[in-house]
C-alpha positions in Angstrom: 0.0 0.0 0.0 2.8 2.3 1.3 5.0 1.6 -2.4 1.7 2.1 -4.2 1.0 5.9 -2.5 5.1 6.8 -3.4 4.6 5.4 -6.8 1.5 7.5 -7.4 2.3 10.6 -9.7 2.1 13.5 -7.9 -0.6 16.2 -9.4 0.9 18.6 -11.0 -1.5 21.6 -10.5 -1.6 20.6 -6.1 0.6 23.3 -5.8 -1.0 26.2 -8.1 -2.3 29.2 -5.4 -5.3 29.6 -3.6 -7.5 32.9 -2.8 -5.7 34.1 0.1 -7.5 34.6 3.4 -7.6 38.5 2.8 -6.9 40.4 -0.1 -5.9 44.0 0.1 -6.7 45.5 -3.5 -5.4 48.5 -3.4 -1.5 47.3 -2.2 -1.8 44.8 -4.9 -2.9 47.3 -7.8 -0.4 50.1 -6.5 -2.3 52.5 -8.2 -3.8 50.3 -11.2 -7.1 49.8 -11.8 -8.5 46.2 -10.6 -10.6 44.2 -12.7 -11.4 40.9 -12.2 -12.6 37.8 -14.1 -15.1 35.2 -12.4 -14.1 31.7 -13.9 -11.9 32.5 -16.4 -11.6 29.0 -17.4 -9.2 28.5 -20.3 -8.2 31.8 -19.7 -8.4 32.8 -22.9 -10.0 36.5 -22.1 -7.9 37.0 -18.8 -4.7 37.1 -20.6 -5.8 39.4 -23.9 -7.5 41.7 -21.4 -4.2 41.4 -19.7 -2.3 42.2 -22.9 -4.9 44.6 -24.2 -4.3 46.7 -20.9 -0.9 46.7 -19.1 -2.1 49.8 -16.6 -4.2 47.3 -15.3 -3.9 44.8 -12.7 -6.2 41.3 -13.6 -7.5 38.9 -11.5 -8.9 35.7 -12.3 -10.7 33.2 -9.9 -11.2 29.6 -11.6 -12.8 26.8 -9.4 -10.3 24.3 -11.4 -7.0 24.0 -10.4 -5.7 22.4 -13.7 -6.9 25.6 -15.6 -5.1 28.1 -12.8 -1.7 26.3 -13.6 -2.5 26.1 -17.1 -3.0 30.0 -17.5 -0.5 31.2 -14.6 2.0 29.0 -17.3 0.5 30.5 -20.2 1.1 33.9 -18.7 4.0 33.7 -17.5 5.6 32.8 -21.0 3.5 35.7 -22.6 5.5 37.9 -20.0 2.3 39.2 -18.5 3.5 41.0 -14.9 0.2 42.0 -14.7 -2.0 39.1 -13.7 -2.6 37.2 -10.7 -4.7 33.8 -11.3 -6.0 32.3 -8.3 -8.1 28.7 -7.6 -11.2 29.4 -5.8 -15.0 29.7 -5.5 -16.1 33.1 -6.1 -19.2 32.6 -4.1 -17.3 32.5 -1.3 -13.9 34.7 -1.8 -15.2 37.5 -3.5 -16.1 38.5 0.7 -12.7 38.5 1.1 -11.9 41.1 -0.8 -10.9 44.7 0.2 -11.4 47.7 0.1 -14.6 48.6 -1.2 -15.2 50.3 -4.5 -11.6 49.2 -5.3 -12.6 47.6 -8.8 -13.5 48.9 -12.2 -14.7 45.8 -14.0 -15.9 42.5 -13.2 -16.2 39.9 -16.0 -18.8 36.5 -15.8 -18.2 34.4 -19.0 -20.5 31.7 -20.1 -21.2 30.5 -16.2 -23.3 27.7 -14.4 -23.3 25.0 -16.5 -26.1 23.4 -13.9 -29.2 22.5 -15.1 -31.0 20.3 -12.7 -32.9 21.7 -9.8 -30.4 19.8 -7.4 -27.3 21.8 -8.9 -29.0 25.3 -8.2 -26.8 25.4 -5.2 -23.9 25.8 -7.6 -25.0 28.4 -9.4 -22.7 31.6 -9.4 -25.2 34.4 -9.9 -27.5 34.7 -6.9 -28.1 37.2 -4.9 -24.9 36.9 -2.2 -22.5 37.3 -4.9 -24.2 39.8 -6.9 -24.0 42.0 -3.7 -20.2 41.4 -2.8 -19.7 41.8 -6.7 -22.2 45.1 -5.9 -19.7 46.1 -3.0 -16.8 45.7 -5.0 -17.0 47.9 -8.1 -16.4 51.8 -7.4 -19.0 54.5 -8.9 -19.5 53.8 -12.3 -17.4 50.3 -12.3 -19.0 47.7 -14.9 -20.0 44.1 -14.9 -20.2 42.5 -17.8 -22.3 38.8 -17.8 -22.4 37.2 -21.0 -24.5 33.6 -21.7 -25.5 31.6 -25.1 -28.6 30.4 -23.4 -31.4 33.1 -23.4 -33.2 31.7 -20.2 -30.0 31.7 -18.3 -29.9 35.2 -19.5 -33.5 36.3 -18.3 -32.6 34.5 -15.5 -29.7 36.3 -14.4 -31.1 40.0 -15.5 -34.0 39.7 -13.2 -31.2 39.3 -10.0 -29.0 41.5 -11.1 -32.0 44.1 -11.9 -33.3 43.8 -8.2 -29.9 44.7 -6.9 -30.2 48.4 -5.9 -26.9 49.3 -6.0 -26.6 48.3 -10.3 -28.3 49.7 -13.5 -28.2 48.2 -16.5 -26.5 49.9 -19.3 -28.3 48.8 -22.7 -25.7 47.1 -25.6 -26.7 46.9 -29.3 -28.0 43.3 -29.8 -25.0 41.7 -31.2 -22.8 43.9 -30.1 -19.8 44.1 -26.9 -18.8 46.7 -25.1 -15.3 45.1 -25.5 -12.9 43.5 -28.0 -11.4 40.8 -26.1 -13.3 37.2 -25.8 -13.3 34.2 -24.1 -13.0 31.1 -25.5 -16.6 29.8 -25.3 -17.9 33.3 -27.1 -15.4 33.0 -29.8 -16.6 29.6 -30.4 -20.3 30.4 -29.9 -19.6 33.4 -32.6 -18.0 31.0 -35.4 -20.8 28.6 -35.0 -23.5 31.3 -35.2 -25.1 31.3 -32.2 -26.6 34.3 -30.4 -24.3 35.6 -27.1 -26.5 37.4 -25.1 -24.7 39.8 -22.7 -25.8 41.9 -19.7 -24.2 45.1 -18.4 -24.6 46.8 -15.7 -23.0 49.5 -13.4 -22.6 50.7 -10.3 -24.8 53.3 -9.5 
């Protein structure tokens, strides 16, 4: 049994970092605007947002460690100083953050891939998070919630419309308020299928 455990390989990604217990935005940005990514997955968007704006400090929270090791490697070979990719579950660490206001955009690609009524406690956009995502973002900061399933996206305007702290902020149908894009919306936008995104700010 003992031989068996030492002969086991050793998982590569144990070792990628965790959401830290608190998390001082402002001495991490140093002055940079913070904007974060919720599930950044492949990390396709992280690191072109990254890219796309080096006076800005990113921050990406993936509940899979493989994809945190994955993308911290990817970024580190793109020379990207200005990203920090942690494993974690926003529901919970997004209370960890500090100060308030600190953060100018907050980015939810494609999430909850949970469709049976026993999952619904895994879904990322309820009312909790929406307020500590609420609490986060400084006057006029943005989120930006993007889907390719139109009920998820009903679904997810009605909470975020009965926070009282956010407004929505209307987009042209079939159109972003950004360049960059995650992996899932390129794929949805080469297959043709409709992304339906959601923004809103921070009154």
């Amino acid at each position: 049994m003992d031989r068996a455990r030492q002969r086991a390989p050793k998982n590569p990604y144990s070792g990628v970092p965790a959401v830290p217990e608190r998390v001082d935005l402002d001495a991490l940005a140093r002055g940079r605007e913070v904007e974060i990514d919720l599930g950044f997955g492949r990390g396709h968007f992280v690191l072109a947002r990254a890219a796309a704006r080096p006076g800005a400090l990113l921050i990406g929270l993936e509940l899979r460690r493989k994809w945190v090791g994955v993308v911290a490697g990817r970024a580190a070979r793109a020379g990207l100083d200005n990203v920090l990719l942690w494993y974690g579950d926003a529901r919970s660490a997004l209370a960890r953050f500090a100060p308030d206001g600190a953060v100018s955009w907050i980015f939810v690609h494609f999430p909850d891939p949970w469709w049976k009524k026993r999952h619904e406690k895994r879904l990322l956009l309820v009312g909790p998070t929406v307020r500590e995502i609420q609490r986060l973002l400084g006057p006029g900061g943005r989120l930006l919630v993007q889907t390719d399933v139109a009920d998820r996206a009903l679904a997810y305007g009605r909470v975020l419309a009965a926070e009282p702290g956010l407004r929505q902020v209307e987009i042209e149908p079939g159109t972003s308020p950004i360049p960059e894009q995650s992996h899932r919306e390129s794929k949805c936008l080469e297959a043709g299928l409709e992304v339906h995104r959601l923004l809103f700010e921070k009154i």
